[in-house]
LOTORTI-940741 format. One record per residue (C-alpha): x, y, z. Coordinates in steps of 0.2 Angstrom, whole numbers, padded with zeros to 4 digits, always signed. Example, Ala and Ser with C-alpha at 12.3 -4.5 7.8 and 13.67 -1.06 7.14 Angstrom:
LOTORTI-940741
+0062-0022+0039+0068-0005+0036
end
This chain:
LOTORTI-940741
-0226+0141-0224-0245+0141-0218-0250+0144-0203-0265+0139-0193-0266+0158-0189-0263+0174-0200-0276+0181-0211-0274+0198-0202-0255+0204-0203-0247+0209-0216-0229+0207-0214-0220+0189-0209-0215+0183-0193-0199+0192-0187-0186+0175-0190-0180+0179-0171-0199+0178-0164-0202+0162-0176-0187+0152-0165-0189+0161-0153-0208+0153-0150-0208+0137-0161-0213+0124-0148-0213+0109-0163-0197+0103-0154-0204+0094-0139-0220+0098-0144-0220+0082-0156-0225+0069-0142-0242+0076-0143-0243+0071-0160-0252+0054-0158-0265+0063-0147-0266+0079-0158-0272+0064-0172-0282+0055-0160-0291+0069-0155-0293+0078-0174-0301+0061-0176-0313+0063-0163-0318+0082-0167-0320+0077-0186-0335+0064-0178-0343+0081-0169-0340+0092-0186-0350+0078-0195-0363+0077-0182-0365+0096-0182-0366+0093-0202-0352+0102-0206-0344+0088-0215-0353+0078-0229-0350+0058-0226-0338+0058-0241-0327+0075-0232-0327+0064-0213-0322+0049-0225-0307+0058-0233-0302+0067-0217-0301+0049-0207-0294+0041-0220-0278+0055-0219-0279+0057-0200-0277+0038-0198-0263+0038-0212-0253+0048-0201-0257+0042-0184-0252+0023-0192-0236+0033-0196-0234+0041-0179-0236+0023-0170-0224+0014-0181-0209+0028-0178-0208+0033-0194-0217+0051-0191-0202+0058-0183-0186+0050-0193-0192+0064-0205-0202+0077-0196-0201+0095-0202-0196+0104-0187-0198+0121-0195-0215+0124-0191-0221+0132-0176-0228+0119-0168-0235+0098-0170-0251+0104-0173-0247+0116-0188-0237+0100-0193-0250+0086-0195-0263+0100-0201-0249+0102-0217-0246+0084-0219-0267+0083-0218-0267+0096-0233-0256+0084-0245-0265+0068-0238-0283+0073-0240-0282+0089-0251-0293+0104-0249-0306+0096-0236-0292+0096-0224-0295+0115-0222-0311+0112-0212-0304+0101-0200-0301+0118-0188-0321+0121-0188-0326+0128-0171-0308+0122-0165-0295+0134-0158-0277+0129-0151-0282+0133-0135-0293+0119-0132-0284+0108-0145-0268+0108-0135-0278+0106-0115-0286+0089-0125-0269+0083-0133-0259+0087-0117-0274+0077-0106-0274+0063-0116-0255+0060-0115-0255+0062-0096-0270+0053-0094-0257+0038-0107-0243+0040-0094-0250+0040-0079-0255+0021-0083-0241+0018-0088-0230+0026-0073-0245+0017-0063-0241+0000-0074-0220+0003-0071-0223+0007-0051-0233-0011-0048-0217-0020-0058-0206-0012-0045-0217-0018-0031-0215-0037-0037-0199-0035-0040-0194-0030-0020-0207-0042-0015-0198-0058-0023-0181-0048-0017-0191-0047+0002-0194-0064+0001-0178-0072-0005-0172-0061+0010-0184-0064+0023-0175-0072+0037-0163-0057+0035-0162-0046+0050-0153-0029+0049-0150-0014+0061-0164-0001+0059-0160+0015+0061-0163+0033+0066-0156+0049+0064-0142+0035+0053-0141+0028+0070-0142+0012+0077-0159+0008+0084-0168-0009+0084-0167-0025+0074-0180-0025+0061-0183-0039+0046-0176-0034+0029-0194-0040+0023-0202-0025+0034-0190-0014+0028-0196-0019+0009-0214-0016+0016-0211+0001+0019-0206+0005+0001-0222-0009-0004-0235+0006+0006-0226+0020-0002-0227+0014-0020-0246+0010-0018-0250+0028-0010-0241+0034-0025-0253+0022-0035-0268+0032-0026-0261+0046-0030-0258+0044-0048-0275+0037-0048-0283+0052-0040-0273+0062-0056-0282+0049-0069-0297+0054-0062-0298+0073-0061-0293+0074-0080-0310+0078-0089-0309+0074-0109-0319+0090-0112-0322+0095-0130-0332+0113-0137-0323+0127-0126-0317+0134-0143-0304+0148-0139-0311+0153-0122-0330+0155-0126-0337+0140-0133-0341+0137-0152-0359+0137-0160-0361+0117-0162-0373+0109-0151-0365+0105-0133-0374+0088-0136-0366+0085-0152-0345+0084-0142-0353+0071-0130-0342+0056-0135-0340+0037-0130-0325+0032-0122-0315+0018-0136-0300+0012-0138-0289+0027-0142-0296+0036-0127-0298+0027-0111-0313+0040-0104-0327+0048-0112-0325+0066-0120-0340+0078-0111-0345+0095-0116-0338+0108-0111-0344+0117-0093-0334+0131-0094-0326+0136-0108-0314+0149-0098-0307+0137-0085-0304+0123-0098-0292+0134-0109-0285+0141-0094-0285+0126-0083-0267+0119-0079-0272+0110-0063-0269+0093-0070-0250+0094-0075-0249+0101-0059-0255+0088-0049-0249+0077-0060-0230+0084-0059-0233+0085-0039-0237+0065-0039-0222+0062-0049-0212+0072-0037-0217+0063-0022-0213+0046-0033-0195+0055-0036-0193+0057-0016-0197+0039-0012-0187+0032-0024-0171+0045-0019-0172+0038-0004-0173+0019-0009-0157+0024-0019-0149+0033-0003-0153+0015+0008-0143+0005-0007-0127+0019-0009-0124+0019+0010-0127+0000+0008-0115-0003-0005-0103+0007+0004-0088-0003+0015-0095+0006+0029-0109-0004+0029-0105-0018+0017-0124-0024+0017-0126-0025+0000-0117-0031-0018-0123-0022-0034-0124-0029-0050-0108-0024-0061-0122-0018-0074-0128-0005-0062-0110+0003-0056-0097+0013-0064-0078+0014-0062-0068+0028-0061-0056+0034-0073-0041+0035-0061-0043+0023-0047-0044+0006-0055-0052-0003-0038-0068+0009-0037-0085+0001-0040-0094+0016-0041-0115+0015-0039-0117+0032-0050-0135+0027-0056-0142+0026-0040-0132+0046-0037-0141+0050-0052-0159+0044-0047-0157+0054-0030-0150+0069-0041-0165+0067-0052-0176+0072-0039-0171+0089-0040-0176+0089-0057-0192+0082-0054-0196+0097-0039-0189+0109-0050-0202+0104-0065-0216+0108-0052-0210+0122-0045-0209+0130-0064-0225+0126-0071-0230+0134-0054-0223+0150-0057-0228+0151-0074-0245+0149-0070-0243+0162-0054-0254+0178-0056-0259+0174-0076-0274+0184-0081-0287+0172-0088-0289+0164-0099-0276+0156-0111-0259+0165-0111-0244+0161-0122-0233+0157-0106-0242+0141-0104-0233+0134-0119-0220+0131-0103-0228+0119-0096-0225+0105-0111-0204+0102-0107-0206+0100-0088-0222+0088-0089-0213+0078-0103-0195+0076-0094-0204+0074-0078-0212+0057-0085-0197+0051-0093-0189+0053-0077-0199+0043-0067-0202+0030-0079-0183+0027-0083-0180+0027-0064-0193+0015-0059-0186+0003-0075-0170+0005-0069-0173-0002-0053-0182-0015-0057-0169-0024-0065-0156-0017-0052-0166-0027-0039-0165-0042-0049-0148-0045-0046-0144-0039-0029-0135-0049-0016-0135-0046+0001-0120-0051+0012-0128-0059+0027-0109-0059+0037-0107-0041+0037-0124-0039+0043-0123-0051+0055-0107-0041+0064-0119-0025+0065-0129-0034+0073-0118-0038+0088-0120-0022+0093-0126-0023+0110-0133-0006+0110-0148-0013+0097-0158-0020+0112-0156-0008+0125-0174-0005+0121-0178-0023+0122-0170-0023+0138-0183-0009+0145-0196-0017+0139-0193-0033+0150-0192-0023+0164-0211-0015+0161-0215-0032+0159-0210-0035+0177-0221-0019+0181-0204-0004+0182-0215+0011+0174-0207+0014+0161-0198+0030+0162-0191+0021+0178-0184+0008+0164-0178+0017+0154-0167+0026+0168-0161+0008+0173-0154+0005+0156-0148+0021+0153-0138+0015+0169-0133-0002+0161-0128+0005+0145-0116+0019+0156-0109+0005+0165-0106-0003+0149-0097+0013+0142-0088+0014+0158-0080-0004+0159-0075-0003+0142-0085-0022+0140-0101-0031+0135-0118-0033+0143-0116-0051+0141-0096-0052+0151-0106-0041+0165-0107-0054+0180-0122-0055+0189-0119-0046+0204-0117-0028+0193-0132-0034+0183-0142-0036+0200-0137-0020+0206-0144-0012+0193-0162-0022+0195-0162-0040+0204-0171-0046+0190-0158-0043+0178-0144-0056+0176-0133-0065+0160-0147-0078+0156-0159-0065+0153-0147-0054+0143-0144-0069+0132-0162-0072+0127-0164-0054+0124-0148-0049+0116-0154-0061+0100-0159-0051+0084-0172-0065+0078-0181-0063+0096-0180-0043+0096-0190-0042+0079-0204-0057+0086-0204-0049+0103-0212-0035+0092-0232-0038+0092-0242-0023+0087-0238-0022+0069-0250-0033+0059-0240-0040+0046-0249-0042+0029
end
């Protein structure tokens, strides 16, 4: 089998070093951008004039043969997974296509910089479409926020009871996450430079002038010339960032999925999940388990573990291009698929969620919500507030102590602790709908 390499040995690749660093196994998903940029380069080989018309004609004609196959699936039902890698591939399916002519399509082109073009092209494909699958999400809890919004439930800290918040605020939250994560997949988008010439680490004789490309339809920015030839060969910044967005994603969505598993649970009994989004389990007939959301926090680690590799790989690596950056395909790939199957995933889990409004209603008779409320009501009188909070530190131990609720104390205890305090004014207070309006200082979107 040909390689695009070789001329110079004399022996063939040791079988154990040829599986050993065959990279064609996940490799492939590059192979619509290896086409799309071999159809760009064949543009700059026929301005540099080192392709006649009829040569750039043949070579398109093969390139865009094999990219219709790689778009409609049938590419990979019979992909030879023998060569070393998806660009060795489509060069050997380019060879039977277009014949002889097909041997110049390598001109002033090494793998280094075919690979840092093919690999920025896909990111620059997926992080529209993670961008694309985060804003469906985003509707998605808004119509559930909405549906819901007269739903008040306990807010907590430290998983403790705090204050009553709104079920639509407690969407909102996850709302500002998602579209920091869209700022940040943006910011990715546009540090990626579409960069042709850098050759193998030096540059190439063409004309820079001649790589200067428009941006079209297969490529969604324009392709520049080349800066620096070493950094772009060398460069993995962009996987990294891109890998460090999709970890933070992963992080927000683990703890989306952490809300709805202590939800679901009888403990809290917030929530219903859909039977298409739970498991059962193979002993205890009654469990209702809510497995995929496990699986999306568990995910997370995968998602941190992917950065931190490439990370390591690229630690300390002389420049320029090094053969251990061939490790940075598997963790970018799954990293993506990841996220994208996660962010599906709970788009149609929030579809059919219900939320039961009885048990939530009980967690909030806990009296202990308002305290803060209650403090506040006294500043309003003028107590300083530390002062306050010592009185109702006082109210709530007088409440431990008799064993009963603020709202059975009689007025005389109530007074003792501040005259101002008696039942009527518990009453209005102790009232979740009143706690979440009496809050002022958040402008609401």
């Amino acid at each position: 089998m040909n390689k695009l390499w070789g001329g110079r040995f004399n022996k063939k690749t040791n079988k154990l070093v040829e599986n050993f660093s065959r990279s064609i196994q996940f490799d492939q998903k590059l192979a619509k951008y290896d086409c799309i940029g071999s159809l760009y380069h064949i543009n700059v080989l026929r301005k540099a004039k080192l392709l006649t018309v009829a040569e750039h004609a043949k070579l398109k004609k093969g390139l865009k043969s094999i990219l219709t196959s790689i778009e409609k699936g049938a590419f990979f039902k019979n992909i030879d997974t023998t060569h070393e890698d998806i660009h060795s591939y489509i060069q050997a399916l380019l060879e039977k296509k277009a014949g002889m002519v097909a041997l110049k399509l390598h001109t002033c082109r090494s793998r280094n910089d075919q690979v840092v073009f093919d690999t920025k092209l896909y990111c620059l494909d997926q992080l529209t479409k993670t961008v694309d699958l985060i804003i469906l999400l985003d509707e998605t809890l808004h119509k559930t926020a909405s549906k819901n919004k007269d739903i008040i439930i306990p807010g907590y800290t430290h998983l403790q009871h705090a204050i009553p918040i709104s079920l639509y605020d407690y969407f909102s939250a996850y709302h500002e996450m998602l579209f920091r994560d869209i700022d940040r997949l943006a910011d990715a988008f546009v540090n990626i430079e579409l960069t042709f010439g850098a050759g193998a680490l030096a540059g190439t004789f063409i004309n820079h002038s001649h790589y200067v490309q428009k941006a079209t339809k297969g490529i969604p920015k324009p392709i520049k010339s080349t800066t620096n030839a070493i950094d772009v060969v060398s460069d993995r910044d962009y996987i990294i960032e891109s890998l460090s967005v999709l970890a933070i994603i992963g992080m927000h969505l683990s703890r989306l999925a952490e809300d709805l598993i202590l939800w679901a649970s009888k403990e809290f009994s917030f929530i219903d999940i859909d039977d298409a989004f739970c498991t059962g389990s193979s002993l205890m007939p009654q469990k209702k388990n809510p497995d995929v959301l496990e699986l999306i926090r568990g995910n997370t680690g995968v998602l941190y573990g992917n950065l931190i590799n490439v990370l390591v790989v690229m630690k300390g690596l002389p420049l320029s291009y090094n053969r251990d950056m061939q490790h940075d395909k598997e963790p970018l790939f799954k990293s993506f698929e990841i996220t994208q199957q996660v962010l599906e995933i709970l788009t149609e889990l929030f579809k059919n969620i219900a939320f039961n409004k009885e048990s939530i209603a009980k967690q909030l008779d806990d009296e202990f919500l308002y305290a803060t409320d209650i403090a506040d009501y006294l500043v309003q009188k003028g107590v300083p507030f530390k002062t306050a909070h010592s009185l109702i530190g006082t109210l709530i131990q007088t409440k431990i102590k008799k064993k009963t609720n603020l709202l059975q104390m009689d007025d005389k205890t109530l007074k003792s602790i501040y005259p101002d305090l008696n039942k009527a004014v518990l009453k209005k207070i102790i009232n979740p709908k009143q706690s979440v309006q009496a809050k002022k200082s958040v402008k609401r979107k």
